[in-house]
C-alpha positions as a LaTeX table, in Angstrom:
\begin{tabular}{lrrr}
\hline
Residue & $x$ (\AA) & $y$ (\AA) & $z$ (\AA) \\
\hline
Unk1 & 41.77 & 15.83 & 78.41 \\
Unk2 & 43.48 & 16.55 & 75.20 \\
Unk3 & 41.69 & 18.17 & 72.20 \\
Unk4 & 42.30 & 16.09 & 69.41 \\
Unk5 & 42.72 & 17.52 & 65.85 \\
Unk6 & 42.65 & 16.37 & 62.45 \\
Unk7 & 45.77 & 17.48 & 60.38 \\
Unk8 & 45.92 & 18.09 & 56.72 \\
Unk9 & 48.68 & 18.69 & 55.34 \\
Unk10 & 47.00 & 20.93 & 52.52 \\
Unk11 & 44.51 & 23.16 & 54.04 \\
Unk12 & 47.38 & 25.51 & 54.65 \\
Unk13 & 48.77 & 25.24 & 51.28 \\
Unk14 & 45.60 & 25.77 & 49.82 \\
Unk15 & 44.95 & 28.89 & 52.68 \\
Unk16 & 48.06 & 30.55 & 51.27 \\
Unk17 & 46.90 & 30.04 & 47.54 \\
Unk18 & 43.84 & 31.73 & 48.26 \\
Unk19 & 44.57 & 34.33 & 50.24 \\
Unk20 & 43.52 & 38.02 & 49.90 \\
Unk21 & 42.24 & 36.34 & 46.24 \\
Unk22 & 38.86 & 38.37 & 46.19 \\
Unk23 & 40.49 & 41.57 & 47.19 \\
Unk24 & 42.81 & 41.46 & 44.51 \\
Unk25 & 41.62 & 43.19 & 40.84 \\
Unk26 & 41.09 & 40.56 & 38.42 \\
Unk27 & 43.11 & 39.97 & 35.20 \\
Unk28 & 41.38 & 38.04 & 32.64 \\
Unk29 & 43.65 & 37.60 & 29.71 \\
Unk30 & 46.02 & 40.38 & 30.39 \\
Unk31 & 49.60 & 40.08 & 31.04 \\
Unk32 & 52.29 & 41.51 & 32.48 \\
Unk33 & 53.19 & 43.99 & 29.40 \\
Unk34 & 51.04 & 46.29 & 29.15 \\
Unk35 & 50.20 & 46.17 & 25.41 \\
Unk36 & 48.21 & 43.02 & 24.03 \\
Unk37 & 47.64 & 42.05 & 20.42 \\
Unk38 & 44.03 & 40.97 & 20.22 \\
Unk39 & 43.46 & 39.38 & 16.37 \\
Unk40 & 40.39 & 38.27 & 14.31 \\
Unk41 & 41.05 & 35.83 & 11.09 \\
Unk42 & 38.97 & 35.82 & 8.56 \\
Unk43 & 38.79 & 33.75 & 4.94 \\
Unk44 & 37.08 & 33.90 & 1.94 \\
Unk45 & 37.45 & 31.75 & $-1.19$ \\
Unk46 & 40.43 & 34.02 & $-2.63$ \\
Unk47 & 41.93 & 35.64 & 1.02 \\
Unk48 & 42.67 & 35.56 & 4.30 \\
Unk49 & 42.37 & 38.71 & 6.45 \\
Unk50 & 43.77 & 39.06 & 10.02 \\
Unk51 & 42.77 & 42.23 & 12.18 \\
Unk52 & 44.95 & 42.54 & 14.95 \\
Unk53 & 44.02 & 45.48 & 17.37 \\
Unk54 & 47.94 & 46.89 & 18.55 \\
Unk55 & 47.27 & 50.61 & 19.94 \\
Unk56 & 50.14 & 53.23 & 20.83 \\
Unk57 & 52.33 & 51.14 & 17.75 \\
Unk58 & 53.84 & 53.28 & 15.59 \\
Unk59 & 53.45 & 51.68 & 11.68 \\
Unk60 & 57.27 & 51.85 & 11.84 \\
Unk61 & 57.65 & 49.52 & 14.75 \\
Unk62 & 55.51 & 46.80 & 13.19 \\
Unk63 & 57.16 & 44.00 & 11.33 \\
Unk64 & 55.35 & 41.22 & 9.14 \\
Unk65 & 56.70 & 38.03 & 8.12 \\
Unk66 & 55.19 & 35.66 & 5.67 \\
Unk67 & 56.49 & 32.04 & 5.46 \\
Unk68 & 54.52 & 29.54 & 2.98 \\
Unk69 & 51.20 & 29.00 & 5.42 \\
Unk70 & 53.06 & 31.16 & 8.62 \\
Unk71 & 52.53 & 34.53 & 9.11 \\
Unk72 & 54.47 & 36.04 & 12.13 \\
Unk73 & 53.36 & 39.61 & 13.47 \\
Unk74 & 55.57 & 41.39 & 16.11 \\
Unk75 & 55.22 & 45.59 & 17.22 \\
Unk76 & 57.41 & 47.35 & 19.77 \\
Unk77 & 56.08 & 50.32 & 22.07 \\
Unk78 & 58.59 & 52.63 & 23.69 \\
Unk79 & 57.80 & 54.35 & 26.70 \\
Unk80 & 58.69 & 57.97 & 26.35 \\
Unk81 & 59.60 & 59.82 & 29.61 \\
Unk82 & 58.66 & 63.67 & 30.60 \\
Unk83 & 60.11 & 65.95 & 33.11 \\
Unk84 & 58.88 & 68.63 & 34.24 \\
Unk85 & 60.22 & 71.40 & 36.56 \\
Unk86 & 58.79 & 71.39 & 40.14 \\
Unk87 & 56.98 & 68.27 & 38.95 \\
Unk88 & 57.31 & 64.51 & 40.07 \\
Unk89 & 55.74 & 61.49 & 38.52 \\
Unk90 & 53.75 & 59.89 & 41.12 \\
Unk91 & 52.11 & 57.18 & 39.02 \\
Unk92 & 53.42 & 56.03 & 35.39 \\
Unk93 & 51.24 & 52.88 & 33.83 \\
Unk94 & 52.96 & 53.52 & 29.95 \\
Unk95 & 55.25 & 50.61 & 28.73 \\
Unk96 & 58.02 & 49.77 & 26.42 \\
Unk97 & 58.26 & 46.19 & 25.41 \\
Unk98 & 57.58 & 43.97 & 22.51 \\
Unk99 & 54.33 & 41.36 & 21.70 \\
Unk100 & 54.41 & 38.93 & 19.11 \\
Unk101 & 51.93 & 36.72 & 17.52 \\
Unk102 & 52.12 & 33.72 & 14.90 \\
Unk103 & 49.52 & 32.29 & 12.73 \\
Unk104 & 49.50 & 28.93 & 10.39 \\
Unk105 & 47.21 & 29.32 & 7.89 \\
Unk106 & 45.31 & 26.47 & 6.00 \\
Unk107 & 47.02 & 27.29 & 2.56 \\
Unk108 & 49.87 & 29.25 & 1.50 \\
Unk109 & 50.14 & 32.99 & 1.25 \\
Unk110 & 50.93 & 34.66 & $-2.25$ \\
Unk111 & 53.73 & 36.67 & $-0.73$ \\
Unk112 & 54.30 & 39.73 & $-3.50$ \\
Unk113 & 50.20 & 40.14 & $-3.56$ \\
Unk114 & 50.06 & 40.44 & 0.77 \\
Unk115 & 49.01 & 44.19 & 1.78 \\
Unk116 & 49.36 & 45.45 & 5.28 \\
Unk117 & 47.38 & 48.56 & 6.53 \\
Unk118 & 47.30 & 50.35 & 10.04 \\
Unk119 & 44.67 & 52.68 & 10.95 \\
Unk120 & 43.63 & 53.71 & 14.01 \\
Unk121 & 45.47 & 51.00 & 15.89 \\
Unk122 & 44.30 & 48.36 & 13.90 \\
Unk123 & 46.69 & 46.16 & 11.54 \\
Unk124 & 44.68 & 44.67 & 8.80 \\
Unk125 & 46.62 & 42.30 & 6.60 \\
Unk126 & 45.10 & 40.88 & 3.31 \\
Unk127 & 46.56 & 37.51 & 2.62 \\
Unk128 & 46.09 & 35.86 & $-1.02$ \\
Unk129 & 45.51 & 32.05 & $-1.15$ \\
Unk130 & 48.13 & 31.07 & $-2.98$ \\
Unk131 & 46.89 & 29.22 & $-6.49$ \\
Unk132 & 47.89 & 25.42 & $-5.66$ \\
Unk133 & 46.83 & 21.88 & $-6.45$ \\
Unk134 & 43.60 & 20.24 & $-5.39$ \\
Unk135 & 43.98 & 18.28 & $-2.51$ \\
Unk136 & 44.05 & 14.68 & $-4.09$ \\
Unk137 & 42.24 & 11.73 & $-3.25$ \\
Unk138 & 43.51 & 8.70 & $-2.25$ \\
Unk139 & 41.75 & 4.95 & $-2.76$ \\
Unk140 & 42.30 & 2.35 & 0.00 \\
Unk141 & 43.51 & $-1.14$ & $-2.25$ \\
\hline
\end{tabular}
């Protein structure tokens, strides 16, 4: 007699998927880059503040843009290579590349009062509220 089998046509799609999954490391959040721009906002009645954690970034290689209620935040890294005589590189794990991150903000941003500072890896940018109208209320006739 023949065995008989049930075929599915997914169990080995699904076998490949999963394969070697639990002896891989596991990369919550993380890409491919190398360097990651992890931000906090904050606001107050008169500000916003964003903290945005970029280490290795030289102040130089950080550029701010403000746009109305937009604020755009981009930093290049540059690897910088080493030779040594009688000496190889067996493992490297630096980068060069470029991360970028964009906010909109509830209000707009009073562009000439905006102050950036980076210290210790950290960007902190203080964003005025720009002075506006009240939001206006509307009656249903």
């Amino acid at each position: 007699m023949a065995n008989i089998m049930r075929y599915s046509p997914f169990s080995d799609l699904m076998d490949e998927m999963f394969k070697n999954f639990m002896s891989r490391p596991m990369r919550f959040m993380e890409d491919e880059t190398g360097i990651q721009m992890r931000s906090d906002l904050s606001e107050d009645d008169k500000n916003f503040v964003i903290k945005s954690e970029i280490p290795g970034v030289k102040k130089e290689d950080i550029h701010i843009s403000i746009d109305g209620n937009r604020v755009s935040i981009s930093a290049e890294t540059k690897r910088e290579s080493e030779e040594k005589e009688g000496a190889k590189v067996v493992r490297s794990e630096r980068y060069y590349g470029k991360v970028f991150r964009s906010m909109t903000l509830d209000s707009d941003v009073d562009q000439d009062q905006a102050v950036a500072k980076y210290e210790d890896g950290v960007l902190t940018l203080t964003l005025p509220k720009k002075a506006g109208a009240a939001a206006k209320q509307l009656t249903v006739n």
